[in-house]
N, C-alpha and C positions, 0 to 999 in steps of 0.2 A: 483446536488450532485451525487455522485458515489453509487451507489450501491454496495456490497459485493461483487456480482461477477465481477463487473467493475474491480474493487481491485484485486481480484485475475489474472484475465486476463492482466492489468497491470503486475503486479510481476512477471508473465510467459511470459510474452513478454520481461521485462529483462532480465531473465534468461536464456531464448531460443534463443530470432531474438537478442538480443544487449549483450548478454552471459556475462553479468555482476556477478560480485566475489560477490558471498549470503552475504556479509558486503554492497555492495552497495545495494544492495535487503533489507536487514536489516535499512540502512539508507532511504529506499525510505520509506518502510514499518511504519519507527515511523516519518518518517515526514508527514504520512498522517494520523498518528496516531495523534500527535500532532494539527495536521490544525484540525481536528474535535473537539477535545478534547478542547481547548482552544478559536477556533474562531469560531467556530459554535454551539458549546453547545452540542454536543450529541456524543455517544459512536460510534465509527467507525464500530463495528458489527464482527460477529466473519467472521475468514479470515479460520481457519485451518477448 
């Protein structure tokens, strides 16, 4: 499982090394929002 910070260095690696548009970042963000939420049972933890 990911840790927080996994999570963020993810997100910053889109937005930096693959300089993807904050909507894909957004999209990445609630789909891993969602994988927790629903198939793992637990809150994905704070990001900001």
């Amino acid at each position: 499982m990911l840790s927080d910070e996994d999570v963020k260095t993810f997100l910053s690696y889109l937005a930096n090394a693959q300089q993807v548009s904050p909507n894909t970042q957004k999209v990445a963000l609630n789909a891993l929002a969602f994988l927790y939420n629903q198939f793992l049972n637990q809150p994905l933890g704070k990001i900001a």
